[in-house]
N, C-alpha and C positions, 0 to 999 in steps of 0.2 A: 906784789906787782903782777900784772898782767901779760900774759905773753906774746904774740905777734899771732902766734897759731890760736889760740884760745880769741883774741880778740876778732880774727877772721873769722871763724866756725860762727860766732853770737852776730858779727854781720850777715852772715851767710844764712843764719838762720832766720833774721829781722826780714831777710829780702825773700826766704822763700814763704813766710806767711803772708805778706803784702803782696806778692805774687799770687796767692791763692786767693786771699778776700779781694783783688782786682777781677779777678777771671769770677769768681761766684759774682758780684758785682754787674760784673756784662753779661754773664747767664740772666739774673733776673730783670736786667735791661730788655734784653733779648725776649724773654717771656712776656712783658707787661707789654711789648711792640705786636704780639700776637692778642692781646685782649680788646674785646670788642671796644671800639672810641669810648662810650660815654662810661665805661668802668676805669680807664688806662688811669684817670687823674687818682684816684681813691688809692690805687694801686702804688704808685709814683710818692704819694705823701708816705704810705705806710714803708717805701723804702728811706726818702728822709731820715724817715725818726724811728728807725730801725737803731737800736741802740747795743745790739750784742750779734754776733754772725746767727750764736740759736734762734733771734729774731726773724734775720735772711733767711734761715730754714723754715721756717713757719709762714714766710710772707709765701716763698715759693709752694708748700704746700696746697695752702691757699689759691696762691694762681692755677696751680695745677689742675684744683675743685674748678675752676671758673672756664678755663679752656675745656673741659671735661664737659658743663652745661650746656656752652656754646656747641661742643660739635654733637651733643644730644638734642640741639633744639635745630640744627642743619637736616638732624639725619629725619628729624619728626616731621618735620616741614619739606623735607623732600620724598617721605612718603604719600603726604598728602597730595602730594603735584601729580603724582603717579594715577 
């Protein structure tokens, strides 16, 4: 039989992970909303069907690469303005 304290601690623990893949979740919300328009959708699919959070970690790596190009292709294009 199960104990009252044992069965809280296994809830407590169900809420602090959904807690945490909620917040990684609106992290990469939050990043694909900073990716230039006509990439956001490509981006959006690959969290869909994102099937393990190591997926989530590799979709955000990926984003990372992507805002990385964007603000190399800002900083190249504002040299030239100069």
């Amino acid at each position: 039989m199960v104990s009252v304290n044992e069965l809280l601690s296994e809830l407590e623990s169900m809420m602090n992970k959904e807690r945490k893949f909620i917040e990684l979740f609106a992290t990469v919300e939050y990043l694909i909303s900073l990716v230039e328009p006509s990439k956001r959708e490509k981006f959006k699919e690959a969290l869909e069907n994102a099937e393990s959070v190591e997926e989530v970690y590799e979709l955000i790596k990926a984003i990372k690469l992507q805002l990385g190009i964007q603000g190399a292709k800002k900083y190249v294009l504002g040299l030239s303005n100069e």
